[in-house]
C-alpha positions as CSV (number, residue, x, y, z in Angstrom):
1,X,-3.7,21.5,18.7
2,X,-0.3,22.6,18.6
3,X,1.3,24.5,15.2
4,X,3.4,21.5,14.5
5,X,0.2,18.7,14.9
6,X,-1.7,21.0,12.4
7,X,1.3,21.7,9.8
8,X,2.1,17.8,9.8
9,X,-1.8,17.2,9.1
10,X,-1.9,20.1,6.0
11,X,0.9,18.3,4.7
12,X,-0.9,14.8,4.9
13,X,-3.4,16.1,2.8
14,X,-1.4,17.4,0.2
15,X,0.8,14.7,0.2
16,X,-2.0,12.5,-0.7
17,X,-3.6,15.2,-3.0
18,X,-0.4,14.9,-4.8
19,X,-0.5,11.4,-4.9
20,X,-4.0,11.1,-6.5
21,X,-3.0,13.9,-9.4
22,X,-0.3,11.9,-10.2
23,X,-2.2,8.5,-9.8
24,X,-4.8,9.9,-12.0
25,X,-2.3,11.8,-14.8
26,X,-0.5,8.1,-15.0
27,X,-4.3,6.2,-15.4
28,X,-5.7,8.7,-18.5
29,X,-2.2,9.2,-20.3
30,X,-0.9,5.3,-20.2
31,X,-0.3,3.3,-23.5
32,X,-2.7,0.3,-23.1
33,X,0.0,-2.1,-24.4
34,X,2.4,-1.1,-21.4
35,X,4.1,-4.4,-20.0
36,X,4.5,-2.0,-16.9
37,X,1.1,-2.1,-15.8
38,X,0.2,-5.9,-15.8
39,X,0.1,-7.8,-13.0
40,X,1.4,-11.4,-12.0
41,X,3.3,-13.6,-13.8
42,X,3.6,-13.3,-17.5
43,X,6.5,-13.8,-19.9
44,X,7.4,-10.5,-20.8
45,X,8.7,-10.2,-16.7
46,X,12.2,-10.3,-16.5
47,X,13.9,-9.4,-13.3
48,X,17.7,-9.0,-13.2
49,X,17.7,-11.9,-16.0
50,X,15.5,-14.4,-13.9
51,X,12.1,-14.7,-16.0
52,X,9.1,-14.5,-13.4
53,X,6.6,-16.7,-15.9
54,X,5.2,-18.6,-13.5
55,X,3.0,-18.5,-10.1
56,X,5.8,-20.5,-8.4
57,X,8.3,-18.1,-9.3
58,X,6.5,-15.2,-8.8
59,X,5.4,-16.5,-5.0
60,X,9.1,-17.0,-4.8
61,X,9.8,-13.3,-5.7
62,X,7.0,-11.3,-3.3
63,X,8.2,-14.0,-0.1
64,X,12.1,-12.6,-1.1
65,X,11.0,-9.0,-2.0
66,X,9.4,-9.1,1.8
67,X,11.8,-10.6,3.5
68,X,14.4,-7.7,1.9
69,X,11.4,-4.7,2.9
70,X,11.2,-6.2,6.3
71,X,15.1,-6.2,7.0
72,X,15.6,-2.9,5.4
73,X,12.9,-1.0,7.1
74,X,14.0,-2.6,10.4
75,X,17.8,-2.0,10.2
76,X,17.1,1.5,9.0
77,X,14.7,2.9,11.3
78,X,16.5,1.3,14.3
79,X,20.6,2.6,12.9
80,X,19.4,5.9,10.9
81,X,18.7,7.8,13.7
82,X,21.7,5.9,15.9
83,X,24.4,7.3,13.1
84,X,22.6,10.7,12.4
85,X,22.0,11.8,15.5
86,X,25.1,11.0,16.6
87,X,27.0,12.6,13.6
88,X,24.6,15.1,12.5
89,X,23.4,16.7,15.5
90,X,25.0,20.1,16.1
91,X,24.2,20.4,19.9
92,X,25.6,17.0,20.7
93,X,29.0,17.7,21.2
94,X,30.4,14.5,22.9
95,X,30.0,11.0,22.0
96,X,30.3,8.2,24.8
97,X,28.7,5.3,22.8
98,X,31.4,4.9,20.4
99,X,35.0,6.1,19.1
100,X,35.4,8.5,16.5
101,X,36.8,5.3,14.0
102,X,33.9,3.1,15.2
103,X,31.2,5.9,13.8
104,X,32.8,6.6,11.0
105,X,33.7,2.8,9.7
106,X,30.2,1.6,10.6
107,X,28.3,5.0,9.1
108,X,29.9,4.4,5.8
109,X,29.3,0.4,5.6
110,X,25.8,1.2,6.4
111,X,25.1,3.7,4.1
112,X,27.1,1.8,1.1
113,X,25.4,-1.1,1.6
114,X,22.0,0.7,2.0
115,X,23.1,2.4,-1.8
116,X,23.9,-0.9,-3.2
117,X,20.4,-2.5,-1.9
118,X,18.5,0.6,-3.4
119,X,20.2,0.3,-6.7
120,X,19.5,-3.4,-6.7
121,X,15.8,-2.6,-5.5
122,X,15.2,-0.1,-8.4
123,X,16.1,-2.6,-10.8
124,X,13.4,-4.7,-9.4
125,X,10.7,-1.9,-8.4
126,X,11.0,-0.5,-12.3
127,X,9.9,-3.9,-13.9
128,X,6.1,-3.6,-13.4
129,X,3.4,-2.1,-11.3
130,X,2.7,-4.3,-9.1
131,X,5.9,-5.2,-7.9
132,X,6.4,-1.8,-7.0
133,X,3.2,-1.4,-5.3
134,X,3.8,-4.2,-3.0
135,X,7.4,-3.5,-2.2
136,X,6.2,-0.6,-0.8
137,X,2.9,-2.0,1.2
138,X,5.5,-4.4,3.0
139,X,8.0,-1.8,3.9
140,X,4.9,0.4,5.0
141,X,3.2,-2.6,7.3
142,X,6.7,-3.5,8.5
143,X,7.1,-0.1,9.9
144,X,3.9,0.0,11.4
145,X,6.0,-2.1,14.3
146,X,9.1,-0.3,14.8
147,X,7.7,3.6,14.8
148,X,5.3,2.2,17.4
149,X,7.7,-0.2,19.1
150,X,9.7,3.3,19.1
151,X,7.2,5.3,20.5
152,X,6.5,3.0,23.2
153,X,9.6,3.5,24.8
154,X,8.8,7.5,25.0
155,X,6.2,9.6,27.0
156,X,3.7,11.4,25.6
157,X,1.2,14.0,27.6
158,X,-1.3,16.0,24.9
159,X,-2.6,19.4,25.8
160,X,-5.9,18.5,27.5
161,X,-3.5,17.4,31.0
162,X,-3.7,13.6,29.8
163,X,-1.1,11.6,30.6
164,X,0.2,8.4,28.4
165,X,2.6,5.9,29.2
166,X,3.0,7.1,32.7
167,X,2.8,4.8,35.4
168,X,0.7,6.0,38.9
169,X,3.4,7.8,40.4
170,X,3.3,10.3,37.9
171,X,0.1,13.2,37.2
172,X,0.2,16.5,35.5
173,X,-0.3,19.8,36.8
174,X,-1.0,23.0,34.8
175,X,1.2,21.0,31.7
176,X,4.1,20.4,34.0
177,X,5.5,16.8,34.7
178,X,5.3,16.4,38.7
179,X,6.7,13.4,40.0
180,X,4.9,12.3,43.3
181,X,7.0,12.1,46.4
């Protein structure tokens, strides 16, 4: 395995280490009367002034809180890397895709509107446990799709001389690409 396979792995696990510490501080130290940590409907739930204090509404809130996760997850993995690596990246020194206006006008509308969304979202994610929980379970299924609808437009060849995603014209030899003739 290579250096970078191994470090990304280390910090899997301590990500996840991290998250049960914290997980498990939150569970022993909670007040038991918490409105936070209930579940469902109730009449204590309030989001942006619209009372969720009934199934009905509260169906009504997870359809719209996925249908926002599954735009938002879309839009950003698909334009992040668009604007970033073509504003960010040091080594890329021309730009044939767009003008220097164009960049900069749609960079900035995307990244306001992102803020305003995430200010909005906070409001929601804040108001109890589950909410929060589930917001994040559909933005995490929703990019199961796109990273792998992004990978499959790469190549990938691991160190044991297998090759992925390559049709029959293609082999490798001694970890070199060699394109048949």
């Amino acid at each position: 395995m290579t250096n970078n396979n191994i470090r990304l792995k280390y910090c899997i696990i301590a990500n996840f280490t991290l998250l049960c510490i914290i997980s498990l501080l939150i569970m022993f130290m909670r007040e038991t009367n918490d409105t936070y940590f209930r579940i469902g409907p109730n009449d204590n739930l309030s989001i942006m002034s619209v009372k969720i204090n009934t199934n009905y509404r509260y169906l009504l809130l997870q359809i719209l809180l996925a249908f926002i996760e599954i735009i938002r997850v879309i839009v950003n993995e698909i334009a992040s890397p668009i604007l970033g690596f073509n504003i960010y990246n040091p080594d890329k020194k021309v730009i044939t895709e767009f003008t220097k206006n164009e960049l900069q006008i749609m960079a900035n509308c995307m990244w306001f509107i992102n803020s305003l969304i995430g200010a909005l979202s906070i409001m929601v994610t804040i108001s109890q446990l589950d909410i929060a929980i589930l917001r994040v379970v559909y933005a995490e299924l929703t990019s199961i799709y796109t990273i792998r609808m992004l990978l499959n437009e790469k190549e990938f060849i691991n160190e044991y001389n297998e090759v992925n995603n390559f049709d029959s014209e293609h082999f490798v030899e001694n970890n070199n690409v060699i394109q048949m003739v």
